[in-house]
C-alpha positions in Angstrom: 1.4 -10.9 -12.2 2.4 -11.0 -8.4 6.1 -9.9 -9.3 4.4 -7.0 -11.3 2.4 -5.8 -8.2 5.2 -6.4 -5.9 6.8 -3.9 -8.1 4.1 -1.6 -7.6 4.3 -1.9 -3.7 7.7 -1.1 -3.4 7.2 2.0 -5.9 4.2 3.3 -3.7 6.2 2.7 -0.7 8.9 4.3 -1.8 6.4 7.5 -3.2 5.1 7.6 0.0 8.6 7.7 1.9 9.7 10.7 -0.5 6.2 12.4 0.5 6.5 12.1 4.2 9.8 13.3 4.6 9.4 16.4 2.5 8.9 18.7 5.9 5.4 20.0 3.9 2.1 18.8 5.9 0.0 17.9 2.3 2.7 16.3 1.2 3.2 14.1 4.4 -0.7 13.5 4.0 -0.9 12.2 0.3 2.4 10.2 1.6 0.0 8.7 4.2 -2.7 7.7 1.5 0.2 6.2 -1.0 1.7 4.2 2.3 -1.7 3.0 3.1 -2.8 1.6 -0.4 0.6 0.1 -0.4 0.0 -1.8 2.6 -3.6 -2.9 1.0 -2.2 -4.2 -2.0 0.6 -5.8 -0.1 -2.1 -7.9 2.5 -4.1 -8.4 -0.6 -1.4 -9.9 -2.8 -0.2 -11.9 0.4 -3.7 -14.2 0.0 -2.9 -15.0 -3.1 -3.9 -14.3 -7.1 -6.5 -16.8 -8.3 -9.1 -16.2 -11.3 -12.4 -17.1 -11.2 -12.6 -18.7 -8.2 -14.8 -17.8 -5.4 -13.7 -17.1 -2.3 -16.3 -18.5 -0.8 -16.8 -22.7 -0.4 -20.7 -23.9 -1.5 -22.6 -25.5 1.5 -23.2 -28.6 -0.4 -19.3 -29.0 -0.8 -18.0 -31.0 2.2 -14.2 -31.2 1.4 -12.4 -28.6 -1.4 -11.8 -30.5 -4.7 -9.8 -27.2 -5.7 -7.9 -23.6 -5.1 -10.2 -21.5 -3.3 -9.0 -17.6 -3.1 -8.8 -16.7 0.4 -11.4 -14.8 1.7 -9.0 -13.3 5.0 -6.9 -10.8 3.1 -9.8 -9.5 1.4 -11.6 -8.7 5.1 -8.5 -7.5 6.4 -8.2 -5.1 3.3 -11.6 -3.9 4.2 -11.3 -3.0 7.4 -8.3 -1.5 7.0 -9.4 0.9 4.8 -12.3 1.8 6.7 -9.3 2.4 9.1 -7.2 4.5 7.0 -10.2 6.9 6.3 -10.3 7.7 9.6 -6.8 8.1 10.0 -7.0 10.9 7.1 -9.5 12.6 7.8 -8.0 13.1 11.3 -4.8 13.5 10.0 -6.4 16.1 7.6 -8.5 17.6 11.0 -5.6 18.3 12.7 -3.6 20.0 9.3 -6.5 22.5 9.1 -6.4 23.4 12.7 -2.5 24.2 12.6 -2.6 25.9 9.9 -5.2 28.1 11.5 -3.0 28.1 14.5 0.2 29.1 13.1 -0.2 29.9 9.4 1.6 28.0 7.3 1.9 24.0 6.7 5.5 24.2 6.4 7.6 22.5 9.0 10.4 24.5 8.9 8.8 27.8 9.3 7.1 26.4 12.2 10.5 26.4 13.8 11.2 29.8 12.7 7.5 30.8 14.0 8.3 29.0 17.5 11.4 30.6 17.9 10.2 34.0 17.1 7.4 33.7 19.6 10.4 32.5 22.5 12.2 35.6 22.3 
C-alpha cells in the first residue's frame, strides 16, 4: 500500500510541476493545490500505515505492548493545510488583482503588455 501511494506522490508532484510551468496563472494555482496535497500525503505516509490502531496510548497503559500509529504526521498534516489555504487564497488574491491590473493571466502577454507600455 505505501509503494502504491508513493506512486501517487510522485504523479501529483509531477501534475503539479507540468501545471506551474505552464506560464498561465490558474494553471500555476491548481499546480500549487496538486504540490501541496502531494506534500500532505508524503508527511502523512512518512508516519507510517497501521490499521486499527489508535494513535493515541490509553492513560492506564504505562509501557506500549504494541504498534501505535504516530500521532506527529497527522498534526503536521493539519496545520499544514490550514497553511496551504492561506497560501491559496492569497495566491488566488493577488491573481484577481493582476488580472484587474493588466487584463489577462497570461505570462507572456504580460511581457508583451510591459513592453508596450515602455515605449
Amino acid at each position: 500500500m505505501e509503494m502504491l501511494l508513493s506512486i501517487l506522490i510522485g504523479l501529483l508532484f509531477a501534475a503539479a510541476l507540468y501545471q506551474m510551468l505552464s506560464g498561465h496563472f490558474l494553471r500555476v494555482l491548481i499546480g500549487l493545490i496538486l504540490i501541496s496535497n502531494a506534500a500532505n500525503l508524503a508527511v502523512f505516509i512518512s508516519g507510517g500505515l497501521h490499521s486499527n490502531q489508535p494513535a493515541l496510548i490509553p492513560e492506564t497503559t504505562q509501557v506500549l505492548t504494541g504498534e501505535v500509529a504516530n500521532a506527529l504526521p497527522q498534526a503536521l498534516v493539519l496545520t499544514a493545510i490550514v497553511i496551504g489555504f492561506g497560501l491559496f487564497a492569497f495566491a488566488l488574491f493577488l491573481g484577481i488583482r493582476a488580472y484587474r491590473d493588466l487584463g489577462t493571466l497570461n505570462a507572456d502577454k504580460q511581457d508583451s503588455l510591459t513592453k508596450e507600455s515602455a515605449q
